[in-house]
N, C-alpha and C positions, 0 to 999 in steps of 0.2 A: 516284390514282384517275382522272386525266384521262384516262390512257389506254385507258383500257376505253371510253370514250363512244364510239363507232360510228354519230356521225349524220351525215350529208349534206354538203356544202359547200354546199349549197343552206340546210340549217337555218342552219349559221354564216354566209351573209347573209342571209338574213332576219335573225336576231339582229342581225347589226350596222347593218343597216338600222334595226331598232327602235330600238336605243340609239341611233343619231344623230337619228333624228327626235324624240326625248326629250331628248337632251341639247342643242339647235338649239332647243328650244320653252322649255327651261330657260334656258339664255340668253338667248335673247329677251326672254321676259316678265319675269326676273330685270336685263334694261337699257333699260326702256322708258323714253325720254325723255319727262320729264311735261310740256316744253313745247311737243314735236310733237302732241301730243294735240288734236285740233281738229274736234270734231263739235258736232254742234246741240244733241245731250243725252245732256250729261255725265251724269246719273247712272247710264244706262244704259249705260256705259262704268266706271263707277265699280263698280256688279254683274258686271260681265262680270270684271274684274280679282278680284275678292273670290273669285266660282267661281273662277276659272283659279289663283288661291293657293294653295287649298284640292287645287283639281285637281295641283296640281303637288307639293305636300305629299307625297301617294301616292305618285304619280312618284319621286321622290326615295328614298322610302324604299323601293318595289319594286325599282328599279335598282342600289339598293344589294346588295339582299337572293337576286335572283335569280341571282345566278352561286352565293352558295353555297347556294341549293338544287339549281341542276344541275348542281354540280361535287361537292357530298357528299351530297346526300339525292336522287338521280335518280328515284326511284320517284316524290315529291310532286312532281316539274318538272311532271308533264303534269298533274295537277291545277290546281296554278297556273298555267299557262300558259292552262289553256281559262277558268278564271275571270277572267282578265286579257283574255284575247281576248271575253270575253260582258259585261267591264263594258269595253272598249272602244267595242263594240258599240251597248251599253244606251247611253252616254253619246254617243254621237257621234247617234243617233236621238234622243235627248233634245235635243240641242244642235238638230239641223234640221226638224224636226215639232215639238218644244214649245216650245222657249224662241226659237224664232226671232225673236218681237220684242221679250225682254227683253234676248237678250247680240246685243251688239253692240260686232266687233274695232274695234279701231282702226286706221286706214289708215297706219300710218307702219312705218317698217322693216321688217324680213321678217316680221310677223303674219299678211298678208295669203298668204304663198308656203309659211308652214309649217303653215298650218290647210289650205291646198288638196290638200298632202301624207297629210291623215290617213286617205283611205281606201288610199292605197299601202301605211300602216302599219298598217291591221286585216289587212290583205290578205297582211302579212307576219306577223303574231301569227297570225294563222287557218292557213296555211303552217307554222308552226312547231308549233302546237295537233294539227296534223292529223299533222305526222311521227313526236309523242310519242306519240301515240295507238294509230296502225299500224303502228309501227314495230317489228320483234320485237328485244327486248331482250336482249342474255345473262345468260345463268343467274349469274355467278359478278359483275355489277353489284349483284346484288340481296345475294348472301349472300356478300359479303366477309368472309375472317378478318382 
């Protein structure tokens, strides 16, 4: 079925753009050394990790999920795709207009180089969101025998 998909080498980086800044944010947070850890208040460092768990939970299980929805069910990619690019969206405005004085990264290791990265990566979900969207489909994706 992979050969029917007819999108961009522009969509297939973005895509993989996406997936490395998810999998780069997974290892990250998945090897933070707890005794580099060095700010004034821990516990708001200690919430900041609980979100980013939880956050990453998702992550996990979309990354998994999303290739075979666009590699067997193409018609629901662009659905998910724009719902993933509007709670990236939702979440990243959440993270800098509201909770800006509860989470707080921690300075050690690349946290600080891959949270700077994340509007390169809505900016590629929104890219990818917008090809599924406009993009005219063939007839014979939809109605495979």
């Amino acid at each position: 079925m992979s050969h029917y998909l007819e999108l961009s080498k522009f969509f297939w980086l973005s895509m993989s753009i996406t997936y490395a800044f998810y999998f780069s944010k997974l290892y990250t947070y998945l090897t933070i050394p707890e005794l580099n850890v060095e700010l004034n208040n821990v516990d708001q460092i200690i919430i900041t990790m609980k979100l980013a768990t939880v956050r990453l939970g998702i992550v996990a299980m979309v990354l998994s999920v999303y290739p075979v929805i666009l590699f067997r069910f193409f018609k629901y990619a662009k659905y998910l795709t724009v719902a993933l690019t509007a709670l990236a969206v939702a979440i990243y405005i959440d993270d800098v207009f509201v909770l800006t004085d509860v989470i707080q990264y921690p300075d050690s290791g690349l946290i600080p180089l891959i949270e700077s990265f994340r509007p390169i990566m809505i900016t590629c979900l929104l890219l990818m969101s917008i090809e599924l969207t406009f993009r005219p489909v063939p007839v014979g994706l939809y109605y495979e025998k």
